[in-house]
C-alpha positions in Angstrom: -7.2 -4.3 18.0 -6.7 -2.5 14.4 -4.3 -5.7 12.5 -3.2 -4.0 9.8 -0.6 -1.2 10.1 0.8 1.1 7.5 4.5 0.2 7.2 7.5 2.6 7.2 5.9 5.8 8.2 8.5 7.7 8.8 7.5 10.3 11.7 4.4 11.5 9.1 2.9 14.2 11.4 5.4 14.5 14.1 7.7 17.6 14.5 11.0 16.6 14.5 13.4 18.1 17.0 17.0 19.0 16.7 16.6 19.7 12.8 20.3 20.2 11.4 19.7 23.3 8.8 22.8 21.8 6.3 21.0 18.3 6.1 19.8 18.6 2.4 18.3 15.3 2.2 16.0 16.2 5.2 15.1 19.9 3.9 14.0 17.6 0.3 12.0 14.8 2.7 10.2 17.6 4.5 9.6 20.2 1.4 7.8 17.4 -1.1 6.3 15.8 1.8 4.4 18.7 3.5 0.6 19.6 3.4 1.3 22.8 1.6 2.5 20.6 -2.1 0.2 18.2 -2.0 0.9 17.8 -5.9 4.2 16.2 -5.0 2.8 14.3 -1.9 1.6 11.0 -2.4 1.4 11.6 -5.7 2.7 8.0 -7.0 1.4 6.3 -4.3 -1.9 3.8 -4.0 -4.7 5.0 -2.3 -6.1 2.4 0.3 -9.5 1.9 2.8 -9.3 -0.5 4.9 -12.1 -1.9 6.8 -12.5 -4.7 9.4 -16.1 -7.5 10.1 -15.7 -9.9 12.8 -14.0 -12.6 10.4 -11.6 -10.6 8.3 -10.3 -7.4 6.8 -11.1 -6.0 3.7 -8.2 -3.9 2.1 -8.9 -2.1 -1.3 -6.3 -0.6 -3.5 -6.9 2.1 -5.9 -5.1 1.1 -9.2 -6.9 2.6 -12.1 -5.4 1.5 -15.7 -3.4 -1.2 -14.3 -3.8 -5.0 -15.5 -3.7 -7.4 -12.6 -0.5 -8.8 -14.8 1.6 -5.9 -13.3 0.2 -6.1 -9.9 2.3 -8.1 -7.5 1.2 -9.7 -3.6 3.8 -10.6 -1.4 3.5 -11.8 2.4 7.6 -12.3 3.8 7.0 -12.9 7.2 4.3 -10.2 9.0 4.3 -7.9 6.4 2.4 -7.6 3.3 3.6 -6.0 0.0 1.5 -4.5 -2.7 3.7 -3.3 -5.5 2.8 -2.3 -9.2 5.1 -1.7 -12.0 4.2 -0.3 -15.5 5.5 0.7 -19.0 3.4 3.1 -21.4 4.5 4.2 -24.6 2.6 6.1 -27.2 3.8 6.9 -30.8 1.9 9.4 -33.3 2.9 9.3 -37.2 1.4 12.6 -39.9 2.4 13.5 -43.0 5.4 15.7 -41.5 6.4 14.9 -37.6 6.8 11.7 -35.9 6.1 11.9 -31.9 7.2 9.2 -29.8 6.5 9.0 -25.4 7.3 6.7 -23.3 6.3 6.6 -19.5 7.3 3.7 -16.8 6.3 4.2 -13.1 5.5 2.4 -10.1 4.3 2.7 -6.6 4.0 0.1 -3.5 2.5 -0.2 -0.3 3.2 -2.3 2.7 1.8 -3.3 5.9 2.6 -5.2 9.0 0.2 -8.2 9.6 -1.3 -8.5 12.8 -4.1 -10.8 13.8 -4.1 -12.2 9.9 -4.1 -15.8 8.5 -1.5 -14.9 5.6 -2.2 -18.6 4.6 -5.4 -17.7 3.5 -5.6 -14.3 1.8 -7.0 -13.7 -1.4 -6.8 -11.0 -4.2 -9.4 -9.9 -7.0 -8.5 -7.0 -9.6 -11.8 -5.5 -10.9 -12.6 -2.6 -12.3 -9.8 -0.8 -11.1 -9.9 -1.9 -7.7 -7.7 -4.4 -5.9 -9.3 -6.2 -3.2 -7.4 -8.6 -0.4 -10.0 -10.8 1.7 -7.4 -11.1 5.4 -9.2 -13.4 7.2 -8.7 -12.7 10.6 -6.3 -16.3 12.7 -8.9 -18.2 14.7 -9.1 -17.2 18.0 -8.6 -19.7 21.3 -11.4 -20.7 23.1 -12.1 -18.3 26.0 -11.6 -21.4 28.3 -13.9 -23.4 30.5 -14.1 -24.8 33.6 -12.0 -28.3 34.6 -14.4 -30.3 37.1 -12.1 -31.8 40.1 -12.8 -35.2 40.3 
């Protein structure tokens, strides 16, 4: 069994029925989030694989020009959170104009824990990649047999 689950998906994928036709803030949700923009979906969001060996799951985060300072790792009870927060701000002087941007974003994942020692996870930030080590919670013995004395 898969232990890691995307959290919060909110019916990605599934028609929903009984769609009220005044309900703006559903026409908004399904408009940016369809197939057919796929500049505005996902577009502030991590990208993440996921893979699994008999002794833990390895989940890496795509987070490309972001210091592991402005990374943050929570576990609150069976969920993990992966959250990054970020200012930019770039300012060109010549002889006769003065251009000044500025630029703060962020973007989080989450998961629900399954199967996962959160006790003894572990995170490395290279290269642009975030990497989580989830060792998998040791498993009970499969049992053996009691002799009758």
């Amino acid at each position: 069994m898969f232990g890691i689950v995307p959290f919060g998906r909110r019916g990605m994928g599934v028609q929903r029925r009984n769609v009220d036709l005044f309900d703006i803030d559903s026409f908004f949700d399904d408009f940016f989030n369809s197939g057919f923009f796929p500049a505005f979906y996902g577009s502030n969001q991590m990208k993440v694989d996921i893979s699994e060996n008999d002794k833990e799951y390895i989940l890496e985060a795509d987070m490309p020009g972001i210091d592991k300072e402005n990374i943050n790792i929570e576990v609150n009870g069976d969920v993990l959170t992966i959250s990054a927060k970020w200012d930019e701000q770039t300012e060109v002087k010549k002889d006769n104009y003065l251009r000044k941007e500025r630029r703060a974003s962020s973007m989080s994942r989450s998961f629900t824990l399954e199967n996962v020692d959160s006790d003894r996870i572990t995170a490395k930030h290279e290269r642009g990649v975030l990497t989580l080590i989830l060792p998998k919670k040791e498993t009970c013995s499969k049992g053996r047999r009691i002799d009758i004395s």
